[in-house]
C-alpha positions as CSV (number, residue, x, y, z in Angstrom):
1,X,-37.6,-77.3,3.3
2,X,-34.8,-75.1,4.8
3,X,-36.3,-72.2,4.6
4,X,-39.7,-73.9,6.7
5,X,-36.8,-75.2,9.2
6,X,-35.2,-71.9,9.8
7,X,-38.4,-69.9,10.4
8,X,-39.7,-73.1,12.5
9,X,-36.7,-72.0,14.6
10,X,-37.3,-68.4,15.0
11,X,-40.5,-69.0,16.1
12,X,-39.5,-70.6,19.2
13,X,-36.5,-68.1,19.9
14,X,-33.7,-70.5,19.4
15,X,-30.5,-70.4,17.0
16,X,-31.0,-69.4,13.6
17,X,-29.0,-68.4,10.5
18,X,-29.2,-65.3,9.8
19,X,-28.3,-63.3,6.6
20,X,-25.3,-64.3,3.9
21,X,-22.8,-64.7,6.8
22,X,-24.5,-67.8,8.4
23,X,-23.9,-65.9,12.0
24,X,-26.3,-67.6,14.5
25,X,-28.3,-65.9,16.5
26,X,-31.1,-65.9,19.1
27,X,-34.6,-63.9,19.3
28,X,-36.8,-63.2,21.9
29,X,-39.6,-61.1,22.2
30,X,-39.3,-57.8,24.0
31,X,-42.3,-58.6,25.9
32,X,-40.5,-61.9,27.3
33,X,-37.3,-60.3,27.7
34,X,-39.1,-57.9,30.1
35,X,-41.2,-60.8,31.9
36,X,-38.0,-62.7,32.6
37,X,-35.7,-59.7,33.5
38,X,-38.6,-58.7,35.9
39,X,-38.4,-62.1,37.5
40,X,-34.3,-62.2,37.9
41,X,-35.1,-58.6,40.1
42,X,-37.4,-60.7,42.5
43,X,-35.4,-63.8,42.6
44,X,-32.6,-61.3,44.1
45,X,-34.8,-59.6,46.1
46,X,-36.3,-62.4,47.7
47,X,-33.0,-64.0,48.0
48,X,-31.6,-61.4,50.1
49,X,-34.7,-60.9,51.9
50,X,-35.4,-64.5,52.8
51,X,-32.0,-64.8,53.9
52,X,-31.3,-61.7,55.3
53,X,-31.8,-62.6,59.1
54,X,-29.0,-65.2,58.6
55,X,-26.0,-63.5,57.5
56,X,-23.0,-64.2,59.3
57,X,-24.8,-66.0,62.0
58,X,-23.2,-69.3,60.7
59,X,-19.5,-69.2,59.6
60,X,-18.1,-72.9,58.8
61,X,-21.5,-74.6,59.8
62,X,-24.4,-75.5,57.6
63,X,-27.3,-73.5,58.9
64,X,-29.7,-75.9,60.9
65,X,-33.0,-76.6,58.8
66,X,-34.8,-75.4,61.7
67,X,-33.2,-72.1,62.1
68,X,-34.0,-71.4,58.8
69,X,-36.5,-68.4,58.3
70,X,-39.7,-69.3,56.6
71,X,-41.1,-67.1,53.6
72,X,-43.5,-64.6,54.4
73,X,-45.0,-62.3,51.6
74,X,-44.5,-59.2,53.4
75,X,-40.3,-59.7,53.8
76,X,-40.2,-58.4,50.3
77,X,-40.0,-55.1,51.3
78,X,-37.0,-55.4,53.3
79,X,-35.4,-55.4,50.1
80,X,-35.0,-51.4,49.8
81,X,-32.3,-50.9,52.1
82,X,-29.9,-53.9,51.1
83,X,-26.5,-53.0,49.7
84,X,-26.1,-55.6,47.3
85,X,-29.5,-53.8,45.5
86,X,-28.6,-50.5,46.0
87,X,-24.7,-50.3,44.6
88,X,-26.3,-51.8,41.1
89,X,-28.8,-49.3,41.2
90,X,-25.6,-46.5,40.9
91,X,-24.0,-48.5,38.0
92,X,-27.6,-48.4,36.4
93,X,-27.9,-44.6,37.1
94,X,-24.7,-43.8,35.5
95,X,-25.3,-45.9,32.7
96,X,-28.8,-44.0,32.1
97,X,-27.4,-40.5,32.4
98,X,-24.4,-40.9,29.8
99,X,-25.3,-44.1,28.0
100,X,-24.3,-47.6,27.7
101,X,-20.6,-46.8,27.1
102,X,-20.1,-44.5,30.0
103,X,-16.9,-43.9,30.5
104,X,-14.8,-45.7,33.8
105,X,-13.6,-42.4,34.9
106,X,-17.0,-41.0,35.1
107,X,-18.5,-44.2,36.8
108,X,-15.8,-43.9,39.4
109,X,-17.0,-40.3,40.0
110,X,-20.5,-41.4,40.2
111,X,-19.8,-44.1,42.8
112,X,-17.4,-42.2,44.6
113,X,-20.9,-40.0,45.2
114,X,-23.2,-42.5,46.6
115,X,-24.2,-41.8,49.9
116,X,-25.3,-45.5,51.1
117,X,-23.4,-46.9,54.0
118,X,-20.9,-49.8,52.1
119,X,-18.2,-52.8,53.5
120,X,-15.4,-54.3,52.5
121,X,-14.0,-54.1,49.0
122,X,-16.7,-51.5,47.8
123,X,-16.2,-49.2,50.9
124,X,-12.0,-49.4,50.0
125,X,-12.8,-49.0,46.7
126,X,-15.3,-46.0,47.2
127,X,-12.8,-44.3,49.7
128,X,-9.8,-44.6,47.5
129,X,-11.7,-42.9,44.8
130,X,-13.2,-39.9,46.8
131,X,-9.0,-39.5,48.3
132,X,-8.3,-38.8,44.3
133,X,-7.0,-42.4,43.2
134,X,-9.1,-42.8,39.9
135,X,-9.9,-46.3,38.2
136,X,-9.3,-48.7,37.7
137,X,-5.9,-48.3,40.3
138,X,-9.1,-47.3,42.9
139,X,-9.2,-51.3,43.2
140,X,-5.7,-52.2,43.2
141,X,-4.4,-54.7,45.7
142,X,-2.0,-52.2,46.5
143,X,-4.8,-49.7,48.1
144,X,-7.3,-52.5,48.4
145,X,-6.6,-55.2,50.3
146,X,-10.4,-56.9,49.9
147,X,-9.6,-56.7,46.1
148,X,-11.6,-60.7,46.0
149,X,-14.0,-60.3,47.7
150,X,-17.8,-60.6,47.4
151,X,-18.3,-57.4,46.5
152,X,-18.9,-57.2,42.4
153,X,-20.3,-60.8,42.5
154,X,-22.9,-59.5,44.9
155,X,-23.7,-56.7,42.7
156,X,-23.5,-58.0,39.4
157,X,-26.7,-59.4,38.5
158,X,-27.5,-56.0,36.6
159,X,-25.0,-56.9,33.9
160,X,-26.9,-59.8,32.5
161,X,-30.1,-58.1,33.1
162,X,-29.5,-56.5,30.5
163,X,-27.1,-58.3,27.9
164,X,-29.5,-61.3,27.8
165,X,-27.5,-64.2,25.5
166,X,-24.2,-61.0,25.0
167,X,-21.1,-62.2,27.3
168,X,-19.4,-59.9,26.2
169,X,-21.2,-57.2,26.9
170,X,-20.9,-58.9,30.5
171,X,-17.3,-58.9,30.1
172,X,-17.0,-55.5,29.3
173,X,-19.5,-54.4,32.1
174,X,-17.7,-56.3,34.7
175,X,-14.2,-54.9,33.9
176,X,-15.8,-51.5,34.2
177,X,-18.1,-51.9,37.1
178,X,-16.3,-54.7,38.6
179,X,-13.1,-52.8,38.9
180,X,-14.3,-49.9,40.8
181,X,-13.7,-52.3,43.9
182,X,-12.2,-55.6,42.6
183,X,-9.4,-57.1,40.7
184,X,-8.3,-60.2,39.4
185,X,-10.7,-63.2,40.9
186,X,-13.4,-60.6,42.8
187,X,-14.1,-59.5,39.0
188,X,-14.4,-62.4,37.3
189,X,-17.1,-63.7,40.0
190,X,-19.1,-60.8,39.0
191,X,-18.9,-61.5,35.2
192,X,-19.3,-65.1,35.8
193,X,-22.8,-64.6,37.9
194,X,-24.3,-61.5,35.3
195,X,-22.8,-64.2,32.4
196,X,-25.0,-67.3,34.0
197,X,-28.5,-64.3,33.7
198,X,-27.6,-63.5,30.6
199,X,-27.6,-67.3,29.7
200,X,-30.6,-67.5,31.9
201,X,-33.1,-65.9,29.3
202,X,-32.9,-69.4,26.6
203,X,-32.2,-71.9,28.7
204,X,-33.7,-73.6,31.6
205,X,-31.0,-76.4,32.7
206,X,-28.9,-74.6,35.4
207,X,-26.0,-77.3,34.3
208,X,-25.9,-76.0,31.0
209,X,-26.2,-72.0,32.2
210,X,-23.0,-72.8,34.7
211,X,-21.0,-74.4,31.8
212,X,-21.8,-71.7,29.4
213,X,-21.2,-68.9,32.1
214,X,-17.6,-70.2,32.6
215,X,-16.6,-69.8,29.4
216,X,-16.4,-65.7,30.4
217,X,-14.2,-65.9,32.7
218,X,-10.6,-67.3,32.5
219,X,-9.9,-70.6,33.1
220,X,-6.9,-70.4,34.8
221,X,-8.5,-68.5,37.5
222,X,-8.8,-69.5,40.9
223,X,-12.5,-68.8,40.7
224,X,-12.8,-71.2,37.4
225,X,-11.4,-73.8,39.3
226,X,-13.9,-73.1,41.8
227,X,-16.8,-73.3,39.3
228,X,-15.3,-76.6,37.8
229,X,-14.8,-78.6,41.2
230,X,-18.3,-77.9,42.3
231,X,-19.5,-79.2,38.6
232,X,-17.8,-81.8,39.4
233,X,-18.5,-82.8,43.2
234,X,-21.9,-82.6,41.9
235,X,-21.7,-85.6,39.2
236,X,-19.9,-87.2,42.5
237,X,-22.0,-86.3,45.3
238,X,-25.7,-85.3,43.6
239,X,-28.4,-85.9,46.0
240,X,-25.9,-85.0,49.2
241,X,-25.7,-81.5,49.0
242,X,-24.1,-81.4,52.2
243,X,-21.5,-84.3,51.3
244,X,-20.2,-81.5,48.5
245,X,-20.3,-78.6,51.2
246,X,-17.7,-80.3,53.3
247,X,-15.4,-80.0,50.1
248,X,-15.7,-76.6,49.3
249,X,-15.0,-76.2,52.9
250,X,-12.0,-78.5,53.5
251,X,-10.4,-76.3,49.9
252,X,-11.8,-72.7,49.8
253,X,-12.2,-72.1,53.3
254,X,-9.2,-74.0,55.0
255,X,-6.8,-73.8,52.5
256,X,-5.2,-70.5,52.4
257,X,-3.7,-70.3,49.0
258,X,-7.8,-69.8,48.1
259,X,-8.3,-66.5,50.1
260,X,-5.1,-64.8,49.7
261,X,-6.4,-61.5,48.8
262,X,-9.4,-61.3,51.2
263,X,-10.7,-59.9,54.7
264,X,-9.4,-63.2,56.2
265,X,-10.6,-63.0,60.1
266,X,-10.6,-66.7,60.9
267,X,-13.8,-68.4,60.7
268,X,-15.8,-65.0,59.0
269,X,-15.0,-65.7,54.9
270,X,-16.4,-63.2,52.4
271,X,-14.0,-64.1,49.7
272,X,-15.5,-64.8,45.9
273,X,-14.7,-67.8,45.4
274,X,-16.3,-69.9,48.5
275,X,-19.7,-67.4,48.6
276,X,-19.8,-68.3,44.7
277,X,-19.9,-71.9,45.7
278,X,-22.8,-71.7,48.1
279,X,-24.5,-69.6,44.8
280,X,-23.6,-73.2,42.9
281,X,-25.1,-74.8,45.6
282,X,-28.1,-73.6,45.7
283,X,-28.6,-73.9,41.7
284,X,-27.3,-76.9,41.6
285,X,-29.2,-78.8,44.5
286,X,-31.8,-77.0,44.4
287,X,-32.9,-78.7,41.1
288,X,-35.0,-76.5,40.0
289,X,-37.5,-75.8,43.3
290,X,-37.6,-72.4,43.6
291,X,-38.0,-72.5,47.3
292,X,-35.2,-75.2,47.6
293,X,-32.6,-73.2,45.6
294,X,-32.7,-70.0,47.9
295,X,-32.9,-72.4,51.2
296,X,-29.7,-74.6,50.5
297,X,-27.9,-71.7,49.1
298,X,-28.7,-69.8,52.5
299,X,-28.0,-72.6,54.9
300,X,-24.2,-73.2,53.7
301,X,-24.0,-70.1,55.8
302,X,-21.1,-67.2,55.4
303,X,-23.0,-63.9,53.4
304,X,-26.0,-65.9,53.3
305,X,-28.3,-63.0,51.9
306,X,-26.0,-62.4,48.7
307,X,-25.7,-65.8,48.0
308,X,-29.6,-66.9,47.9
309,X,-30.2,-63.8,46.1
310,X,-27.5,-64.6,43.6
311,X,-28.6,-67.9,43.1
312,X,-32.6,-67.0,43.1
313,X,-32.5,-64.3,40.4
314,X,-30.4,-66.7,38.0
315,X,-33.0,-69.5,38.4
316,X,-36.2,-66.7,38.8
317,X,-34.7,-65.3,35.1
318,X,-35.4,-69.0,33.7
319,X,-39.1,-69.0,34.4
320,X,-40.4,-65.7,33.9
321,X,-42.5,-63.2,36.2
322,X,-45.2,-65.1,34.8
323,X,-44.6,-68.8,36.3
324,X,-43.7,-67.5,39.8
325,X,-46.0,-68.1,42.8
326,X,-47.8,-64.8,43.6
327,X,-46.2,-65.1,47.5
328,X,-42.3,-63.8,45.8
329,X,-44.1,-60.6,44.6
330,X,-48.1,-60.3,45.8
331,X,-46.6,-57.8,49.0
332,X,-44.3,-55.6,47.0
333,X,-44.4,-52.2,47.9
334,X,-43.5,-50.2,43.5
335,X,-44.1,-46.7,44.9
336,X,-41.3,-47.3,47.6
337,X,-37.7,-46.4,45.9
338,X,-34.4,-48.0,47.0
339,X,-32.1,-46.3,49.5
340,X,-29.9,-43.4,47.8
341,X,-31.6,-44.3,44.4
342,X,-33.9,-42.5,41.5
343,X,-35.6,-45.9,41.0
344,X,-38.8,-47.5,42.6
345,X,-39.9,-51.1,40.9
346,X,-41.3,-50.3,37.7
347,X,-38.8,-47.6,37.1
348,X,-36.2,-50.2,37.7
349,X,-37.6,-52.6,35.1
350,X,-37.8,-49.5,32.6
351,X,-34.4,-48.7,32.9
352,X,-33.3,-52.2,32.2
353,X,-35.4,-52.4,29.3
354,X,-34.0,-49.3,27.5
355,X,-30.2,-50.7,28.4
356,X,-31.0,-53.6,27.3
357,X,-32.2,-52.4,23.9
358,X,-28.4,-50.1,23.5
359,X,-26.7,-53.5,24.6
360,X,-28.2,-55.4,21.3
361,X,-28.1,-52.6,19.2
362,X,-24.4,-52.0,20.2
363,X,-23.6,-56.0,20.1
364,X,-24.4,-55.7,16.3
365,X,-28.4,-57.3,16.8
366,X,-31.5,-55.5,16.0
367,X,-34.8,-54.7,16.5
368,X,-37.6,-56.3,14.8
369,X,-41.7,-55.5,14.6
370,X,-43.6,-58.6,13.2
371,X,-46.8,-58.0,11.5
372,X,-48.6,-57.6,14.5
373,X,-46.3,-54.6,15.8
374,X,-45.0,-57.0,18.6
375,X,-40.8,-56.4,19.3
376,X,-38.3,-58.8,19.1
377,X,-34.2,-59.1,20.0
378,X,-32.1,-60.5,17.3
379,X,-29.2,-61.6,19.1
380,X,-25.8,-62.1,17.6
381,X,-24.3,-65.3,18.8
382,X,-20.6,-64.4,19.6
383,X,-17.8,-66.2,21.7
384,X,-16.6,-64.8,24.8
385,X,-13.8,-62.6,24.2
386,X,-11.3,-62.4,27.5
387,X,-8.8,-60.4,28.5
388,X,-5.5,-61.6,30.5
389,X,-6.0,-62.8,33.3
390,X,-5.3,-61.0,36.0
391,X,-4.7,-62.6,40.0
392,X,-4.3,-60.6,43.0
393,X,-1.9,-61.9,44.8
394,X,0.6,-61.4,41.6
395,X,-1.4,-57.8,40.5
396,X,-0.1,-56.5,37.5
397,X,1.5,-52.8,38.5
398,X,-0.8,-49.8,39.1
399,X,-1.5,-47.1,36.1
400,X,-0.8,-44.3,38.3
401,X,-4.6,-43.2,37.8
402,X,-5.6,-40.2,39.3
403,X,-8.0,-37.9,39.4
404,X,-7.7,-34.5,37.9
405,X,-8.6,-31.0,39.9
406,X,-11.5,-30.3,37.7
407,X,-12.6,-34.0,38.2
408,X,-12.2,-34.0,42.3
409,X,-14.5,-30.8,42.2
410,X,-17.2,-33.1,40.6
411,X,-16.7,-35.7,43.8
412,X,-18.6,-34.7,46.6
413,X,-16.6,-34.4,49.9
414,X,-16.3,-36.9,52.7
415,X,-14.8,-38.2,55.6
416,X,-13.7,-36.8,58.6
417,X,-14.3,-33.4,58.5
418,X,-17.7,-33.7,57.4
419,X,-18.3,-36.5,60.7
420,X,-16.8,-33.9,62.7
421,X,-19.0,-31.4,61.3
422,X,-22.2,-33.9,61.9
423,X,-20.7,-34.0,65.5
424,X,-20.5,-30.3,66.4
425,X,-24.2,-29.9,65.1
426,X,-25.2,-33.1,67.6
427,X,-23.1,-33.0,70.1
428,X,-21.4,-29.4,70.7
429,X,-18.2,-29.0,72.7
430,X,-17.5,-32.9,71.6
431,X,-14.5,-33.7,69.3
432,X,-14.3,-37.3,67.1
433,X,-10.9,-38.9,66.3
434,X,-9.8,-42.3,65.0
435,X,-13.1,-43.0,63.2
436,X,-12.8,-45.9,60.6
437,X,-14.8,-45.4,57.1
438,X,-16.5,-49.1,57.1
439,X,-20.3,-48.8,57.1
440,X,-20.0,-45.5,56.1
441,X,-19.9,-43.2,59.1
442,X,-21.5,-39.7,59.7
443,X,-25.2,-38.5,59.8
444,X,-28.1,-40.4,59.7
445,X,-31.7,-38.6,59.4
446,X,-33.0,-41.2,61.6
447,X,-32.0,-44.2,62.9
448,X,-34.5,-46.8,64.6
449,X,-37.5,-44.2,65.6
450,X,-34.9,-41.5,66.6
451,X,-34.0,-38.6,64.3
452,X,-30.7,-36.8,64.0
453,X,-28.4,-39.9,65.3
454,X,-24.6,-40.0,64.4
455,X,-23.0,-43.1,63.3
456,X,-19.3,-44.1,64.0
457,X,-17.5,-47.0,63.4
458,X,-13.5,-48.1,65.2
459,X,-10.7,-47.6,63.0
460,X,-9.9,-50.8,63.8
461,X,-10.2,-54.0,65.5
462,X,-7.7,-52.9,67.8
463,X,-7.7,-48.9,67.6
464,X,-11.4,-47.7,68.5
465,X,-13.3,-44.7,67.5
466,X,-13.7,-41.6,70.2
467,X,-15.6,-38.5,71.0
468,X,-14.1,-36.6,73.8
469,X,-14.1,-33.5,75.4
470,X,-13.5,-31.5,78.6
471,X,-16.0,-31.2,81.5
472,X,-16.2,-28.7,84.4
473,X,-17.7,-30.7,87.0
474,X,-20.1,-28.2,89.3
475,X,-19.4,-28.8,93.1
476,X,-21.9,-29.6,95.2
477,X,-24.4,-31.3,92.8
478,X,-25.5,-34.6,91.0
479,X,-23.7,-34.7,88.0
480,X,-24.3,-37.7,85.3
481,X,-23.2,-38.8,82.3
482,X,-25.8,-40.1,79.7
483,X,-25.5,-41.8,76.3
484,X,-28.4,-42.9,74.4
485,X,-26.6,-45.7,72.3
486,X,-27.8,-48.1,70.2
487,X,-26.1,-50.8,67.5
488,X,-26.5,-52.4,64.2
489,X,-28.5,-55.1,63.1
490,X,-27.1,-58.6,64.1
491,X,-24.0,-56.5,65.5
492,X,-22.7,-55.4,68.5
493,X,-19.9,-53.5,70.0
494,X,-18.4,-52.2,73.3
495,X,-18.7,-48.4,75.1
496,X,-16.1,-47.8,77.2
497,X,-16.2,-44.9,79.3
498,X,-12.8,-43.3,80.5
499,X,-12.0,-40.1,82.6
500,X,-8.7,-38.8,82.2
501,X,-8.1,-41.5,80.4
502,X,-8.5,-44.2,82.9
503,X,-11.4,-46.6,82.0
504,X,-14.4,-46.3,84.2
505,X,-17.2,-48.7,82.7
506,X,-17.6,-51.1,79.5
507,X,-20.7,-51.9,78.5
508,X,-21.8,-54.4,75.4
509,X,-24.3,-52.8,72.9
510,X,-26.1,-55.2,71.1
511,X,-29.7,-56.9,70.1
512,X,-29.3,-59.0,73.9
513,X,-28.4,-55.6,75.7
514,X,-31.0,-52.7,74.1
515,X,-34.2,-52.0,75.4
516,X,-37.8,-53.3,73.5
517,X,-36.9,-49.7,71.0
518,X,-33.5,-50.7,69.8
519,X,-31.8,-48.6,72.2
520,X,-30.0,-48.3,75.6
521,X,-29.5,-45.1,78.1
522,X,-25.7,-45.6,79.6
523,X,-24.9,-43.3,82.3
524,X,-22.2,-42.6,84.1
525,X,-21.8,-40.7,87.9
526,X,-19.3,-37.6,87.6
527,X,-20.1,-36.5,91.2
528,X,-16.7,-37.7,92.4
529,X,-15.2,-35.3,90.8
530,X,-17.0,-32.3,91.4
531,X,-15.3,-29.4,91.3
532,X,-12.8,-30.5,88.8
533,X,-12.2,-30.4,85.1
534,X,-12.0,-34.0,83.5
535,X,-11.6,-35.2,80.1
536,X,-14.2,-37.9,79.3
537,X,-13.7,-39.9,76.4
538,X,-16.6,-42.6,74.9
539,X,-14.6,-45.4,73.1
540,X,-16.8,-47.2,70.4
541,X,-14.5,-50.4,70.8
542,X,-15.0,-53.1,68.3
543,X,-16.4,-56.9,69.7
544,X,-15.3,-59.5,67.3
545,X,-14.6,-57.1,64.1
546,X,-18.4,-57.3,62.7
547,X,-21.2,-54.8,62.2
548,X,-19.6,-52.2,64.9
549,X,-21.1,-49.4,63.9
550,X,-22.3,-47.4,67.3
551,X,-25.1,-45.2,66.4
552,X,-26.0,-42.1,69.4
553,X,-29.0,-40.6,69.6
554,X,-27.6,-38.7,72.8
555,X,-24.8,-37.5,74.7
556,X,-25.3,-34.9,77.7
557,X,-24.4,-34.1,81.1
558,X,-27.0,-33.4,83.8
C-alpha cells in the first residue's frame, strides 16, 4: 500500500520520499518545466509592456482606471529594449559562458561590459565597477547610495527561472547577482521575487507562493516586514485593494525610516520595499485574473512597468505557456534579440533550460527518463539557508575589493573620454564637461529616425551638462545657431543657451515641445556679435530630476 501511495504521488509531481534517507522531494517533467518557465518570460514581458506607458506618470496616486492602457497584441515587442529584460540577459550570458558557479569577480567584469543605457543602483553599481572597485564593495552604501533600490528586484526573475522549487540556489544567485548593485534590503527583494518563481512551478495559490518566498529572506528585514504587513492588510482589507494601498503609502512611502538608503526625491520612490508592495498587490488582488493582476499592480503607480512585470511572470509561471490566451504571445516577434544581448526568444528559453538542468544537478537532484524517454526533475526539498542579515543604513564595513591590473584590462573603457571622443567625431571644435553617467551617456547609432546622435545627461540636478566652444563671428553676415535636439521617452529637460557665459534663451525639450518626428530645431541669432569671438555654451539642464537625457542630432553654425 505504501509503495502504490508513493508512486501515486510522483505521478502528479508532488512530495515524495525518496531513497533510505526519507528526503522529500518534488518532480516535474522537463517538458512542463519548459512550458511554465516559458510562460514566467511573457508574464514579465507583458508586464513591462502593458505598463510601460505609465511609469512615473503617477507618484503617490493610484493610477485612474481610465488612464490605464489597454492590451494590444502587438505591444509585446516593446519588450526588447526594456532594462529590467536586458540586465538579466547579462547575468544569463555570464552564467552560460563559465557555468553555473561563475565566479562574482568575473560577473562584475561582465556587467561592468554591458553597453545598455542603466539608472539608479545598477548604473552606480556598473560605474563603480568599470572605476576598479570590484564586488561585492561595487554595491556598498559607501559608493552606492541607491544600494535599496529597485534595481535587483526588477531583474531577478531569472533566478527562479531557473531553480524551480531550489531557494537556495535563489539565495546564492541573488547574493551574487544582487550585489553587483544592491545591499542589504535591495537584495533580498530580488531573492524574495526569483524565490516566489521558483515556488511558482508546484503551486498555484499566490498566498502560499508569498509565504513560502519569505522564508528566503530574513525576517528581520525591513523588506520582510513589508511582505508580512501586506499578507496581513490583505486578511483585513481583501476585496478593497485600494483600502490596503493607502497603508503601504501612509508606512513605506511617508515614513522615512522605510527609504533610508534610496534615491529619495520627494514624491518619485523607487525604493524595494514600496515597488515590492505594488508586486503583492497585484498577486494578491488580482486573484488569479491574469489581466487583473498586471492592471492593479500598474495602477498603484511609482515604476509601474517593473512591478506588473514582476507580478505577471510569478502568476504567468503558475499556469503554463499552455493556459495563456494567445493575445500575451500571438504578436511576438523570436527572430528579434534583446538590446546588447546574444539572445532572441527561443534562445532565451534554451539557455534557461540548460541552467536549470546544472541548478538540479548541483542542488543534489537528478535526471530521470521514464520508459517512454520523457525527462523529469527530481528536486531535493531543502530549507532555505540565510546568511546575516545585512541593512544599509548600518552596512557592514567594505572588503577593500578591487580590481587587479590584469582584471581592469578585461573591462572595457568608459566615461568621459570616450563621450568626448563620440563628441569630436559629431561635433568638431565642441568640448563636453560636467556630464553625469545616469542613462548611460555617449553614442547612439541612431536615435528616433536619426543616425549618429550623442546622448548627454546633467551631472546633477543642480550642476548641468555642457558642450562649448569658441566662435568667430563673420562681420557683415547672418550668422545662426542651430541645435537639432530631441528628449527621452516620458522625459524632458531644459536647453539653455549662453554667450560668454550670460544666458540667452531656455527652451523645454520634451514630448509637448518636439515636432510630429521626436525632435525640435533651436536656433539662436549670433549676428549681434559679428565680428567678435564668443564662447557659446549649450547647457543640458535638468527639469524635475527625471529621464534628462538630451539626445543631438545636430549642432552647427550657418
Amino acid at each position: 500500500m505504501k509503495s502504490f501511495i508513493i508512486t501515486l504521488i510522483l505521478a502528479v509531481g508532488l512530495l515524495n520520499l525518496t531513497g533510505c534517507t526519507g528526503e522529500k522531494t518534488r518532480k516535474i517533467s522537463v517538458k512542463e518545466y519548459r512550458d511554465k518557465m516559458k510562460a514566467g518570460w511573457i508574464g514579465q514581458i507583458a508586464g513591462v509592456c502593458w505598463g510601460g506607458p505609465t511609469e512615473f506618470r503617477w507618484r503617490t496616486k493610484i493610477i485612474p482606471a481610465d488612464q490605464m492602457p489597454q492590451w494590444k497584441p502587438e505591444m509585446i515587442n516593446d519588450a526588447f529594449g526594456q532594462d529590467d529584460l536586458y540586465t538579466e540577459m547579462t547575468f544569463l550570458r555570464s552564467m552560460e559562458q563559465y557555468g553555473l558557479d561563475v565566479s562574482l569577480r568575473q560577473a562584475g567584469i561582465d556587467f561592468a561590459n554591458s553597453g545598455y543605457p542603466l539608472w539608479h543602483a545598477n548604473n552606480e553599481g556598473r560605474n563603480n565597477l568599470r572605476s576598479g572597485i570590484a564586488p561585492p564593495d561595487c554595491s556598498h552604501p559607501k559608493y552606492n547610495v541607491h544600494a535599496d533600490d529597485i534595481d535587483y528586484q526588477i531583474e531577478a526573475d531569472f533566478s527562479g527561472l531557473i531553480a524551480p522549487s531550489m531557494p537556495n540556489t535563489v539565495i546564492a544567485l541573488g547574493e551574487k547577482f544582487g550585489r553587483l548593485m544592491n545591499y542589504g534590503d535591495g537584495v533580498y527583494a530580488g531573492i524574495f521575487v526569483g524565490a516566489m518563481y521558483a515556488e511558482a512551478f508546484f503551486e498555484k495559490d499566490v498566498v502560499k507562493i508569498i509565504t513560502k518566498a519569505l522564508e528566503a529572506i530574513p525576517e528581520d528585514s525591513q523588506y520582510a516586514e513589508m511582505v508580512r504587513d501586506l499578507l496581513q492588510w490583505y486578511t483585513e482589507e481583501p476585496d478593497d485593494w485600494e483600502a490596503t494601498w493607502q497603508k503601504i503609502e501612509a508606512k513605506y512611502h511617508d515614513n522615512p525610516d522605510y527609504r533610508r538608503v534610496t534615491c529619495n526625491a520627494g514624491d518619485f520612490n523607487i525604493d524595494a520595499k514600496i515597488n515590492g508592495a505594488y508586486i503583492l498587490m497585484g498577486l494578491l488582488y488580482g486573484k488569479g485574473d491574469l489581466d487583473q493582476t498586471i492592471i492593479i499592480s500598474t495602477r498603484c503607480g511609482q515604476d509601474s512597468d517593473c512591478n506588473p512585470s514582476n507580478a505577471a511572470g510569478v502568476l504567468f509561471t503558475t499556469l503554463g505557456f499552455s493556459q495563456l490566451p494567445p493575445r500575451f504571445s500571438e504578436k511576438l516577434d523570436e527572430t528579434r534579440k534583446f538590446s546588447h544581448t546574444e539572445y532572441n526568444f527561443p534562445m532565451l528559453l534554451d539557455v534557461c533550460e540548460n541552467l536549470a538542468r546544472q541548478a538540479v544537478v548541483k542542488e543534489g537532484g537528478r535526471i530521470e527518463k521514464d520508459s517512454d524517454g520523457e525527462e523529469y526533475f527530481v528536486i531535493p526539498v531543502r530549507k532555505p539557508v540565510l546568511s546575516p542579515t545585512m541593512k544599509s543604513w548600518e552596512p557592514l564595513p567594505e572588503e577593500g575589493s578591487r580590481f587587479t591590473e590584469e582584471e581592469l584590462a578585461t573591462i572595457a573603457p568608459h566615461g568621459f573620454r570616450e563621450i568626448q571622443q563620440a563628441v569630436d567625431k559629431l561635433f568638431e571644435g565642441w568640448k563636453i564637461s560636467n556630464v553625469g553617467q545616469d542613462m548611460d551617456p555617449g553614442y547612439r547609432e541612431s536615435y528616433r529616425g536619426k543616425k549618429d546622435v550623442l546622448m548627454t545627461h546633467p551631472q546633477s540636478r543642480e550642476t548641468p551638462c555642457t558642450l562649448a566652444r569658441e566662435i568667430e563671428v563673420p562681420g557683415a553676415k547672418k550668422t545662426v545657431l542651430k541645435a537639432l535636439v530631441s528628449c527621452h521617452d516620458g522625459g524632458d529637460w531644459e536647453l539653455v543657451i549662453r554667450i560668454n557665459g550670460d544666458v540667452k534663451k531656455t527652451v523645454t525639450v520634451g514630448e509637448k515641445t518636439i515636432g510630429a518626428d521626436g525632435w525640435m530645431e533651436v536656433n539662436y541669432d549670433l549676428t549681434p556679435f559679428a565680428g567678435k569671438t564668443v564662447t557659446v555654451e549649450l547647457d543640458n539642464k535638468a527639469n524635475g530630476w527625471s529621464w534628462e537625457a538630451g539626445y543631438w542630432a545636430g549642432i552647427e553654425v550657418k
